[in-house]
Backbone as CSV, one residue per row, in Angstrom:
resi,resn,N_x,N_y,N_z,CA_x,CA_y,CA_z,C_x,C_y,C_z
1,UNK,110.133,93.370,76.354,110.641,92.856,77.628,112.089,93.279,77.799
2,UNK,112.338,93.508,78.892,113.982,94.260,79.387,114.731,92.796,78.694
3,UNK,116.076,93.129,78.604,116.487,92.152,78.647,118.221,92.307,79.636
4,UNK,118.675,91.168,79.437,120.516,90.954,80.449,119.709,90.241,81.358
5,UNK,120.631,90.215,82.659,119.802,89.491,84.283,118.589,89.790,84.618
6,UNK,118.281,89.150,85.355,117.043,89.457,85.780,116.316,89.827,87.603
7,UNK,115.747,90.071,87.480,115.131,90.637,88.896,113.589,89.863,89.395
8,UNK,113.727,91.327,90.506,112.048,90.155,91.021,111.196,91.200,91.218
9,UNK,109.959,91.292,91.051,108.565,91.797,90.697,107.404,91.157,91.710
10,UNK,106.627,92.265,92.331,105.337,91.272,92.819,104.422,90.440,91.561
11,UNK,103.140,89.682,91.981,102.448,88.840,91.451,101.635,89.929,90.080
12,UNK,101.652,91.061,90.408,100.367,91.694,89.577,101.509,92.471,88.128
13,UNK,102.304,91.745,88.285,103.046,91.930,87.112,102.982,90.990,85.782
14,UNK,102.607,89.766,86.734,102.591,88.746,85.692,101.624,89.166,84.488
15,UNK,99.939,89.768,85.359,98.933,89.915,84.932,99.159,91.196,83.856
16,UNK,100.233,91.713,84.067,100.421,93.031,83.116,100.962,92.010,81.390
17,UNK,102.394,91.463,82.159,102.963,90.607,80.945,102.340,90.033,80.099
18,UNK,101.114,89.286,80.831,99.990,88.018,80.260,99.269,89.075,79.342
19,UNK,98.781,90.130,79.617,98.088,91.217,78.472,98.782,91.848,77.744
20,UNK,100.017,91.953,77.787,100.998,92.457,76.750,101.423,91.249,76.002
21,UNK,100.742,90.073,75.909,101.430,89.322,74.866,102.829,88.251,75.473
22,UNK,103.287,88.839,76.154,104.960,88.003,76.707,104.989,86.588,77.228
23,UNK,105.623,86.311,76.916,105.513,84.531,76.772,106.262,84.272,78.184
24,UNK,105.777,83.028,78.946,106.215,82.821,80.256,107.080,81.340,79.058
25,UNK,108.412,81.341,79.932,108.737,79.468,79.549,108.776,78.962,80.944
26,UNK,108.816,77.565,80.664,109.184,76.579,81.257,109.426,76.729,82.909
27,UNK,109.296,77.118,84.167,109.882,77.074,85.023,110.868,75.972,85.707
28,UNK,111.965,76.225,86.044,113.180,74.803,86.655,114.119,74.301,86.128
29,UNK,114.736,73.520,85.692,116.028,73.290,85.388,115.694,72.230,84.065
30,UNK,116.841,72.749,83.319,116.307,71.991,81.982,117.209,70.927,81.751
31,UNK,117.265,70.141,80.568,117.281,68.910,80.466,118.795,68.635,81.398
32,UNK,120.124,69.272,81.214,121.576,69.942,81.446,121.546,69.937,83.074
33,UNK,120.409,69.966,83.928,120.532,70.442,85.097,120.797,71.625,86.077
34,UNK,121.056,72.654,84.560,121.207,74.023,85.472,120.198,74.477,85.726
35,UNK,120.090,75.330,86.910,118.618,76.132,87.060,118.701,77.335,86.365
36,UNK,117.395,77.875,85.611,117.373,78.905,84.866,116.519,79.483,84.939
37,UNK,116.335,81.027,85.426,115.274,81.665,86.308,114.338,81.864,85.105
38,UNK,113.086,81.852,85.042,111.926,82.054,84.394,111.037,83.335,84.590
39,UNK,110.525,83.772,83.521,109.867,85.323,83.809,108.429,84.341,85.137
40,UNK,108.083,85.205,85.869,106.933,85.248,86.323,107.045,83.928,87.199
41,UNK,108.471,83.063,87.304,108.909,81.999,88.619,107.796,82.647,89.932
42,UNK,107.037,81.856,90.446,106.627,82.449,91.474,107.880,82.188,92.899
43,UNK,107.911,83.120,93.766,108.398,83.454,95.036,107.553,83.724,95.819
44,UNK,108.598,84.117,97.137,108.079,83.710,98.837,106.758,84.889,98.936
45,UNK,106.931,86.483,98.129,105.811,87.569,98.401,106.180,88.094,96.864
46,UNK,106.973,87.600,96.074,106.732,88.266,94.537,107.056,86.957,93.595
47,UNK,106.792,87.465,92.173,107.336,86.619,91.142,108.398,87.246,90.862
48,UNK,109.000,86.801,89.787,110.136,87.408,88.756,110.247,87.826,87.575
49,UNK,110.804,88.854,87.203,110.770,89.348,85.872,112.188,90.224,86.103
50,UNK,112.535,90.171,84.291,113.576,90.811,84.489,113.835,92.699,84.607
51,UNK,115.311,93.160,84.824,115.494,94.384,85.130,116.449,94.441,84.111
52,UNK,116.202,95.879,83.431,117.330,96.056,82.075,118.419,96.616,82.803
53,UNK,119.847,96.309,82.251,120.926,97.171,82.876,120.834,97.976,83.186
54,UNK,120.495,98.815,82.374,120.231,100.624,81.850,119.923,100.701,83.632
55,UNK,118.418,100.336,83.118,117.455,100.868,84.758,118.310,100.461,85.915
56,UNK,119.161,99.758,85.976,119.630,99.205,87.384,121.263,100.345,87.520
57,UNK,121.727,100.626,86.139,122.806,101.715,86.250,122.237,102.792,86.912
58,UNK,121.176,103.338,86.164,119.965,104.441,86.706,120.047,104.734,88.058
59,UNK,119.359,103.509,88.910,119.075,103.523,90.176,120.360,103.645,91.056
60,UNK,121.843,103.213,90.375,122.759,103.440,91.485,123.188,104.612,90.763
61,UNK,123.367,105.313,89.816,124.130,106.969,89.428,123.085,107.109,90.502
62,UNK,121.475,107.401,90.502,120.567,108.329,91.758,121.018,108.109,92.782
63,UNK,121.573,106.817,93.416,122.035,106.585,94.814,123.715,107.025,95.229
64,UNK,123.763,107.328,93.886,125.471,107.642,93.846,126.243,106.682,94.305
65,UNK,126.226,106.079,93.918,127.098,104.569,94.570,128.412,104.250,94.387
66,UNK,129.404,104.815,95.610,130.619,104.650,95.734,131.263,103.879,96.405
67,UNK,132.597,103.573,96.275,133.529,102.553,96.886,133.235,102.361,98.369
68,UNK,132.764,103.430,98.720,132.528,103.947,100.908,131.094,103.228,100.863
69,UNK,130.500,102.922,100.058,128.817,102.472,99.931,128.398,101.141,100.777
70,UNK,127.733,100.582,101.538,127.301,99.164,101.598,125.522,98.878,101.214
71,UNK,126.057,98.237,99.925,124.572,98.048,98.971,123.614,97.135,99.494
72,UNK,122.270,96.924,99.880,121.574,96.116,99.969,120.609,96.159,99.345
73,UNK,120.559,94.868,98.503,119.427,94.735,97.701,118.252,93.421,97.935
74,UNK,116.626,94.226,98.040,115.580,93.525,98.602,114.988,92.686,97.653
75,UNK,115.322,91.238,97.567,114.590,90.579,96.528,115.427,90.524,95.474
76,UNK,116.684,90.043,95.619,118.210,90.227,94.712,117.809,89.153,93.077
77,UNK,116.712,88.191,93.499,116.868,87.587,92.048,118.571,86.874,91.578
78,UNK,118.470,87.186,90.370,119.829,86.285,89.924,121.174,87.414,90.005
79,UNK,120.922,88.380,90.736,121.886,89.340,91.215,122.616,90.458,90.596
80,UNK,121.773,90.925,89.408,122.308,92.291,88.690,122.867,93.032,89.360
81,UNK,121.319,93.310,90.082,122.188,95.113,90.856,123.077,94.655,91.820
82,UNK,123.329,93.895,93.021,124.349,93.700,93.787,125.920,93.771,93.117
83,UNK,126.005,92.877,91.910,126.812,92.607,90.749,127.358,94.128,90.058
84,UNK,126.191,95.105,90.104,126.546,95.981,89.384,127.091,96.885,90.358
85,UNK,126.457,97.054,91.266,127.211,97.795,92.794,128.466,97.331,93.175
86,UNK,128.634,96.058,92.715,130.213,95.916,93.665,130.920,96.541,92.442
87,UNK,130.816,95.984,91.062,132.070,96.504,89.995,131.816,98.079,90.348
88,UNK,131.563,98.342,90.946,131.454,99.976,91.206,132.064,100.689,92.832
89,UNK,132.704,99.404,93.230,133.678,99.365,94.237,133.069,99.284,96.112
90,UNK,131.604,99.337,95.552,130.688,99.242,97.074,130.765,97.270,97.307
91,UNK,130.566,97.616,98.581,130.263,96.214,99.601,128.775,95.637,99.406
92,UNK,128.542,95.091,98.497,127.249,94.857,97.993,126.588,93.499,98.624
93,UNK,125.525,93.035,99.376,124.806,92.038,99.606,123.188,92.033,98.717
94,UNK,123.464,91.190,98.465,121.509,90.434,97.822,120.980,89.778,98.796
95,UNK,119.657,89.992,99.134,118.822,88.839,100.254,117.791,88.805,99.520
96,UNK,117.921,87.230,99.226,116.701,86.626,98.531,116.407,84.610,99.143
97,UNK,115.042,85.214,98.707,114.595,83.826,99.257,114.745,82.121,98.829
98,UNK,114.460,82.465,97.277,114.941,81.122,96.549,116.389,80.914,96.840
99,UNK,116.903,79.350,97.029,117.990,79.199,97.143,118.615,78.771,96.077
100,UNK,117.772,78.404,94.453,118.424,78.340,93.460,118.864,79.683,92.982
101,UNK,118.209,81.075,92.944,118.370,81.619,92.806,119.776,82.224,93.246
102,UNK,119.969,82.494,94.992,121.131,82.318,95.487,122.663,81.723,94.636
103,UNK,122.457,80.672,94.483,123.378,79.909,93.856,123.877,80.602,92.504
104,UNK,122.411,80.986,91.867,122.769,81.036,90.760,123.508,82.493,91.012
105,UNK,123.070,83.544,91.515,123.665,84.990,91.769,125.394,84.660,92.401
106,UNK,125.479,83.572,93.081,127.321,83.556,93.753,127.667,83.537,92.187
107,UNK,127.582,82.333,91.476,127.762,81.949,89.813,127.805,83.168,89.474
108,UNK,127.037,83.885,88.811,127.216,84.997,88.049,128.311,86.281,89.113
109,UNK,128.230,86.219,89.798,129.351,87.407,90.938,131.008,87.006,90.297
110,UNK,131.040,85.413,90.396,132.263,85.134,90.633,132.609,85.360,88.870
111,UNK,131.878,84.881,87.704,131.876,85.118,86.476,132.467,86.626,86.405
112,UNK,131.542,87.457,86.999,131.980,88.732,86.879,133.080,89.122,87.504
113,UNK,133.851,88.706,88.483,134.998,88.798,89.016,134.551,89.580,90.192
114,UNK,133.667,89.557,90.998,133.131,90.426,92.556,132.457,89.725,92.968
115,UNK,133.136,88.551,93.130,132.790,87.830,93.974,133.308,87.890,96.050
116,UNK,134.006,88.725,96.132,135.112,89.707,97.114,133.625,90.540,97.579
117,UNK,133.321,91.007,97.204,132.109,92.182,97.231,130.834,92.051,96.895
118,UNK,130.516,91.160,96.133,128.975,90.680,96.034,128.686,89.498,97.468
119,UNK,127.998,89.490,97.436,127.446,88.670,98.957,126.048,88.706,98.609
120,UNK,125.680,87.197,98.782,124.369,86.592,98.819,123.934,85.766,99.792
121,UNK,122.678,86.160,100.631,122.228,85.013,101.006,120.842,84.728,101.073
122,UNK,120.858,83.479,101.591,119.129,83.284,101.506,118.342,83.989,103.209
123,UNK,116.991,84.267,102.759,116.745,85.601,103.853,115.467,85.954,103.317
124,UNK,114.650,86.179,104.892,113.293,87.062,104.581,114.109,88.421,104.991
125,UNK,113.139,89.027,103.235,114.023,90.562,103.853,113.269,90.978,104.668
126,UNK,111.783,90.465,105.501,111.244,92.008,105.994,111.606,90.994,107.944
127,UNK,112.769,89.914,107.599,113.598,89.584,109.072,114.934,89.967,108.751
128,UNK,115.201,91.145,107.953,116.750,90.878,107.725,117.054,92.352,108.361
129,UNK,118.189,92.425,108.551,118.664,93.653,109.205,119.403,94.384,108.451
130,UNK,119.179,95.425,107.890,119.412,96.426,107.443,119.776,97.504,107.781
131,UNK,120.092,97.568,109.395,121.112,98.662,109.565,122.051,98.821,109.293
132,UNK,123.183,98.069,108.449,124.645,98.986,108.000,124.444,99.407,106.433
133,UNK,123.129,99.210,105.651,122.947,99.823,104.810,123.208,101.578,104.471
134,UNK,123.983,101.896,103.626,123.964,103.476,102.926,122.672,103.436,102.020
135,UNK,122.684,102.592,101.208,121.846,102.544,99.929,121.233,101.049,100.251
136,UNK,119.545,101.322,99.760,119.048,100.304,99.667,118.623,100.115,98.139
137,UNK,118.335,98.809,97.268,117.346,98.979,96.108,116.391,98.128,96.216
138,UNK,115.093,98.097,95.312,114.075,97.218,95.452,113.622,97.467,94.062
139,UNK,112.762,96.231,93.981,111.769,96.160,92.716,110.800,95.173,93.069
140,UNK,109.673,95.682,94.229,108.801,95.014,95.046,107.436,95.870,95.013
141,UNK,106.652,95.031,95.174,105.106,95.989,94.954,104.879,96.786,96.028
142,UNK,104.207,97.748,95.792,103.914,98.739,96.550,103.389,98.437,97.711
143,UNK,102.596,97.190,97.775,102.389,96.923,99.199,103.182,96.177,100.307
144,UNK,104.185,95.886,99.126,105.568,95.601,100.247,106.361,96.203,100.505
145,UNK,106.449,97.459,99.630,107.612,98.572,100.123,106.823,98.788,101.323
146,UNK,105.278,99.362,101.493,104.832,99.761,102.521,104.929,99.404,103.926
147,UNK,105.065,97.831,103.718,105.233,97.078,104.825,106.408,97.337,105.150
148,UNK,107.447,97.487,104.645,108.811,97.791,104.745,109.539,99.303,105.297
149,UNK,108.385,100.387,104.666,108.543,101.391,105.045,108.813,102.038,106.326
150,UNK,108.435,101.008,107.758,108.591,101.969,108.997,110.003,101.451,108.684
151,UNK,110.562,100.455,108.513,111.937,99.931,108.762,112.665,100.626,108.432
152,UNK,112.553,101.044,107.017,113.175,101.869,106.173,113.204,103.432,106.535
153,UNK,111.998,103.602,107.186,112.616,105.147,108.002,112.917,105.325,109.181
154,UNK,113.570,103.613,109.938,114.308,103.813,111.139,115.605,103.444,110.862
155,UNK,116.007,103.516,109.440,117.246,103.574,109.067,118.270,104.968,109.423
156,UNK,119.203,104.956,109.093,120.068,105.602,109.477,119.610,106.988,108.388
157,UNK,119.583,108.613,109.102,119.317,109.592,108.232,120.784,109.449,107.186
158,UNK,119.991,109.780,105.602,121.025,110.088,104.780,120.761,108.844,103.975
159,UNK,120.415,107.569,104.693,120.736,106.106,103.802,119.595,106.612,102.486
160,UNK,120.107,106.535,101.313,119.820,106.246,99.878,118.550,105.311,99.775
161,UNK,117.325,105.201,98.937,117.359,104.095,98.688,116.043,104.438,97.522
162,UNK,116.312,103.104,96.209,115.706,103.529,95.270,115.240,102.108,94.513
163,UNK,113.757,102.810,94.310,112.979,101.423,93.610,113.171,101.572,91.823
164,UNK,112.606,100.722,91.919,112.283,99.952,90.163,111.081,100.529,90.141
165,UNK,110.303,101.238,89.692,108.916,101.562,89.396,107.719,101.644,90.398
166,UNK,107.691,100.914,91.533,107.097,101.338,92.521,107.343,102.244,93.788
167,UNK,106.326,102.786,93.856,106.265,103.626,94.835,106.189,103.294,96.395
168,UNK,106.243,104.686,97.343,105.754,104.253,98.689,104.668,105.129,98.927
169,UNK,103.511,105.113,98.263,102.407,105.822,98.469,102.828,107.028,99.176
170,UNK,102.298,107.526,100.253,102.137,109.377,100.213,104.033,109.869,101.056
171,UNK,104.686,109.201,100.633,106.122,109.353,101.003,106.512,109.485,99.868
172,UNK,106.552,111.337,99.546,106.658,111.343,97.731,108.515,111.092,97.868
173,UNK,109.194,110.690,96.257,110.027,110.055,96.236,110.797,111.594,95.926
174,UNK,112.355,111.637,96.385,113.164,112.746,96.484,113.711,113.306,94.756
175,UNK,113.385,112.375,94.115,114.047,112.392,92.574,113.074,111.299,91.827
176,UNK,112.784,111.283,91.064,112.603,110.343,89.702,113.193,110.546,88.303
177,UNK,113.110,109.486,87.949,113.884,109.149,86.376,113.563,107.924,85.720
178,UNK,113.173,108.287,84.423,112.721,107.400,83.026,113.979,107.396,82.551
179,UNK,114.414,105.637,81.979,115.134,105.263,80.893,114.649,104.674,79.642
180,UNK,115.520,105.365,79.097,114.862,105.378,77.330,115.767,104.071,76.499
181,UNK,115.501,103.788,75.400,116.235,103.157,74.798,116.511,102.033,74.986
182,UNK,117.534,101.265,75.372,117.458,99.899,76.385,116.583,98.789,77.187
183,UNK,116.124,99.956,77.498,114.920,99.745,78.388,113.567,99.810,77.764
184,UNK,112.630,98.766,77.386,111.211,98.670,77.005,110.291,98.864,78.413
185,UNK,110.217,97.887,79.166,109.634,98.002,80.327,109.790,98.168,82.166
186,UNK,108.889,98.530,82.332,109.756,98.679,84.206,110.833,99.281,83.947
187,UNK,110.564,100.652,83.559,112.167,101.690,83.571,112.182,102.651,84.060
188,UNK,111.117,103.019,84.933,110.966,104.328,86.294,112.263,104.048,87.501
189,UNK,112.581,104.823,87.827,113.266,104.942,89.374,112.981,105.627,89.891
190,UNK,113.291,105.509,91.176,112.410,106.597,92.056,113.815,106.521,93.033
191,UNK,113.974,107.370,94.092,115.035,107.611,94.984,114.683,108.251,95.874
192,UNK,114.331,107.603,97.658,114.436,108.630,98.563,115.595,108.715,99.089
193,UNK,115.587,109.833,99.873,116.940,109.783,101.526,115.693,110.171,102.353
194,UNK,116.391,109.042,103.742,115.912,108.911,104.855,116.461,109.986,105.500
195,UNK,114.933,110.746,105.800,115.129,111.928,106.785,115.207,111.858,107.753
196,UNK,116.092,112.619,108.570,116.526,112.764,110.399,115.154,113.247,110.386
197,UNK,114.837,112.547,111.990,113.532,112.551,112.641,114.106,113.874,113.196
198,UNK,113.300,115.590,113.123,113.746,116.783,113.697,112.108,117.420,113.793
199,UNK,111.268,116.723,114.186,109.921,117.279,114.675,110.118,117.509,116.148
200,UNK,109.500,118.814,116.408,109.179,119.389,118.188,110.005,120.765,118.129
201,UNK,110.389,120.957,119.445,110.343,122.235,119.932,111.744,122.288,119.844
202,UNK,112.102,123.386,119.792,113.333,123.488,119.769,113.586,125.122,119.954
203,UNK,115.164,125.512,121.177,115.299,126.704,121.465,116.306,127.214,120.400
204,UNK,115.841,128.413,119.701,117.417,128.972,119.154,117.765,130.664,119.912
205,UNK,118.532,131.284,119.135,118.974,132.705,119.331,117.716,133.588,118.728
206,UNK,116.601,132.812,117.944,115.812,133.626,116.843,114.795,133.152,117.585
207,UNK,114.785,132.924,118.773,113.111,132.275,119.202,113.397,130.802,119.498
208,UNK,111.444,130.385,119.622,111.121,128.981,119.978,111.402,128.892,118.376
209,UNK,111.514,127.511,117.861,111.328,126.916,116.422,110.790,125.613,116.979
210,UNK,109.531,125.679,116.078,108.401,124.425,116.075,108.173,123.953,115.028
211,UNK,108.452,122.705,114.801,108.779,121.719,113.640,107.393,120.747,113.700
212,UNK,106.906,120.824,112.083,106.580,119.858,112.180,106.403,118.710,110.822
213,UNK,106.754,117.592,110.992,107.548,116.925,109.967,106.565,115.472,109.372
214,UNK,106.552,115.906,107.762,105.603,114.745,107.280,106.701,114.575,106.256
215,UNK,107.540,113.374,106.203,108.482,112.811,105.742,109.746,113.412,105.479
216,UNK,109.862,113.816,104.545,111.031,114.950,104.167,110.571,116.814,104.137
217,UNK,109.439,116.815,104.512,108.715,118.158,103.994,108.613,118.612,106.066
218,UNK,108.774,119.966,106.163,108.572,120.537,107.010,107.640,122.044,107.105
219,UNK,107.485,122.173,108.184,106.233,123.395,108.024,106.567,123.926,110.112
220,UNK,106.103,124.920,110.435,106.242,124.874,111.558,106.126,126.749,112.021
221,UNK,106.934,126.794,112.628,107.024,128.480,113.240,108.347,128.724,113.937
222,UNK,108.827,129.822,113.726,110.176,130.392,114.242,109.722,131.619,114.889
223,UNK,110.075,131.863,116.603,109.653,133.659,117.014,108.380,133.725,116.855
224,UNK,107.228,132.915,116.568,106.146,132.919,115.884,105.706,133.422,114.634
225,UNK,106.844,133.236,114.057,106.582,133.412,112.628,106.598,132.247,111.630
226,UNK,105.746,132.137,110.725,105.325,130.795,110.004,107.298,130.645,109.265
227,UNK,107.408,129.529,109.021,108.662,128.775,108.252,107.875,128.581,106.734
228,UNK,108.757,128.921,105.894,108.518,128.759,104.543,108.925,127.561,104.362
229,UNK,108.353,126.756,102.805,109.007,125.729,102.687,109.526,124.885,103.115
230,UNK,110.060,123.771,103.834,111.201,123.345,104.658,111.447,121.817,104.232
231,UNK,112.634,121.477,104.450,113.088,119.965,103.897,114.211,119.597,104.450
232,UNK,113.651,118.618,104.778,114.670,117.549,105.779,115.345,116.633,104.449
233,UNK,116.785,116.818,104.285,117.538,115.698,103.168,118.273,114.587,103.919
234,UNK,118.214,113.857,104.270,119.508,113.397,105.246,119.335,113.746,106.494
235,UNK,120.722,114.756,106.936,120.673,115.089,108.255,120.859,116.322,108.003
236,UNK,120.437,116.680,106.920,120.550,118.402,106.324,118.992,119.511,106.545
237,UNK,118.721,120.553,107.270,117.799,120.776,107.504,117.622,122.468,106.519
238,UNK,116.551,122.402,106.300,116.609,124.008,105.240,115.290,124.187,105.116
239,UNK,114.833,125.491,105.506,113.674,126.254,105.794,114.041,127.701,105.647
240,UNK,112.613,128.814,105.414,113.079,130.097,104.931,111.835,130.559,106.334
241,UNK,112.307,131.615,106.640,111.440,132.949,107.480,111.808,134.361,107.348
242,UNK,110.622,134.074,106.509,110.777,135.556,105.503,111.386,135.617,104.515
243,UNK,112.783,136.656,104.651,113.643,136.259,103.160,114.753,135.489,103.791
244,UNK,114.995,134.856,104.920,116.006,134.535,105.683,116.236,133.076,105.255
245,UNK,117.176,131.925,104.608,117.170,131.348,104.447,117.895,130.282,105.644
246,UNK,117.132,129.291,106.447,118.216,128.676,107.283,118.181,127.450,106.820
247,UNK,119.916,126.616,106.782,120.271,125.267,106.889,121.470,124.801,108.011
248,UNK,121.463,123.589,108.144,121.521,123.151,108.942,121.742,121.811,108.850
249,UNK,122.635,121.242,109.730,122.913,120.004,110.191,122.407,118.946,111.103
250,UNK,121.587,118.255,111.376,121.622,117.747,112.532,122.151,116.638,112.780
251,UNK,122.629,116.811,114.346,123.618,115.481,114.337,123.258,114.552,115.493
252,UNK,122.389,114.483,115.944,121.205,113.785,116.839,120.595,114.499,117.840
253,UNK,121.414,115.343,118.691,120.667,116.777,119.354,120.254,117.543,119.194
254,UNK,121.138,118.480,117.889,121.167,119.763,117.812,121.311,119.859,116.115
255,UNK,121.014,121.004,116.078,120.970,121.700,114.980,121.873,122.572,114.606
256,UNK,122.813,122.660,113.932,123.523,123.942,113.297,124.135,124.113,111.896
257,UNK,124.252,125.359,111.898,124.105,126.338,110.081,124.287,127.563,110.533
258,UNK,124.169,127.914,109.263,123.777,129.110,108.929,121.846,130.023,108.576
259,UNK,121.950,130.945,109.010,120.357,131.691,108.424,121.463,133.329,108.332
260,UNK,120.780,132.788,106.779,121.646,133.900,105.839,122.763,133.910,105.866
261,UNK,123.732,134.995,106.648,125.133,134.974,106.630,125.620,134.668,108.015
262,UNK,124.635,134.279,109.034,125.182,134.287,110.523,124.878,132.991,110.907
263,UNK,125.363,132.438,111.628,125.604,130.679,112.457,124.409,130.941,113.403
264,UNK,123.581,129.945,113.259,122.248,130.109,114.212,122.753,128.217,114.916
265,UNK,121.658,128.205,116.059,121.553,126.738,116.441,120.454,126.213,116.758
266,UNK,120.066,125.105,116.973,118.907,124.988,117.897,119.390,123.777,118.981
267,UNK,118.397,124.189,119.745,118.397,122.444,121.139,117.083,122.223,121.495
268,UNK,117.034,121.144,121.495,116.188,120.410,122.849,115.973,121.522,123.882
């Protein structure tokens, strides 16, 4: 079992733990009166289990998480990663549902001294608003990232965002990474960037260019000639025709770069 703070997990985790042997204690506050989060505590759409440092360092080096950053984390638990995002100079919020939990995450922020920069509150994340997010993280079952997913790709192109071991089914993830050592269990990350929506027609100097876009992956025709390869990162666009390599910017209209050594554009 990971060990340090802890995090939150859907229900079909428990059922993994329960066959590996791992002992659930006590759920609620013990004799002292503090509350003390429990593996497999049930919650509002997951339980809990914990997240090893390691994996939660992991997930913000992939998101690159800098001082300019505003962190949001889905299902914050007793508040590692928010905690670990602010000592790392980002504007970090947790939205989670338990309100002991809450409590207990301000407690541990202010312990850690980011309490300035950690921010908690209580919150359904799939009513919470998430547009001034750069970086998102999660450690939620796959059928709640899914549910989450249109939201998450009407986020802003470029925003970061990276799970704990689950996936978003056929939205393959931009990077993955295993942690070793530290980490016994739940130590996958995964990391997309939200791609600029750049499907349709578009005029350049080289022809029509016809886009057409299944998440980050593109395919289409330039002059009527097929586009090699193509990938939407952000708001970064890059496709080949022929040996011609074009990239590109987009900045909500238009398109511009380079193909090869010369400045191409496109429009509407």
């Amino acid at each position: 079992m990971c060990t340090g703070l802890r995090h939150r997990v859907g229900a079909a985790v428990v059922v993994v733990l329960l066959v590996s042997g791992s002992a659930f204690a006590q759920a609620g506050k013990p004799a002292g009166g503090t509350f003390e989060p429990t593996v497999g505590q049930a919650g509002k759409d997951v339980v809990w289990v914990p997240t090893a440092q390691a994996l939660v360092d992991q997930m913000l080096d992939m998101a690159k998480v800098t001082p300019q950053d505003v962190v949001i984390d889905l299902g914050s638990g007793d508040g590692i990663t928010v905690i670990s995002a602010a000592k790392r100079g980002a504007q970090a919020l947790g939205i989670e549902y338990n309100p002991e939990m809450v409590a207990l995450s301000r407690k541990n922020a202010t312990a850690a001294g980011v309490a300035d920069k950690a921010t908690f509150i209580k919150a359904d994340l799939f009513e919470s608003d998430l547009s001034k997010a750069t970086v998102i993280t999660m450690f939620l079952l796959p059928s709640i990232n899914m549910q989450l997913r249109p939201k998450i790709l009407g986020l802003k192109p470029g925003t970061r965002v990276v799970s704990n071991t689950f996936d978003m089914e056929d939205w393959a993830p931009d990077d993955t990474a295993r942690v070793t050592g530290e980490c016994s269990s739940w130590c996958n990350a995964l990391l997309w960037i939200v791609p600029a929506k750049v499907e349709g027609t578009w005029k350049t100097p080289q022809g029509e260019l016809v886009l057409h876009q299944q998440f980050q992956t593109l395919t289409g025709t330039l002059g009527g000639k097929p586009i090699g390869p193509g990938t939407v990162r952000g708001e970064q666009v890059m496709f080949t025709v022929g040996t011609t390599a074009f990239t590109g910017r987009f900045d909500g209209t238009s398109i511009a770069g380079m193909a090869g050594s010369e400045a191409w554009t496109a429009t509407r």
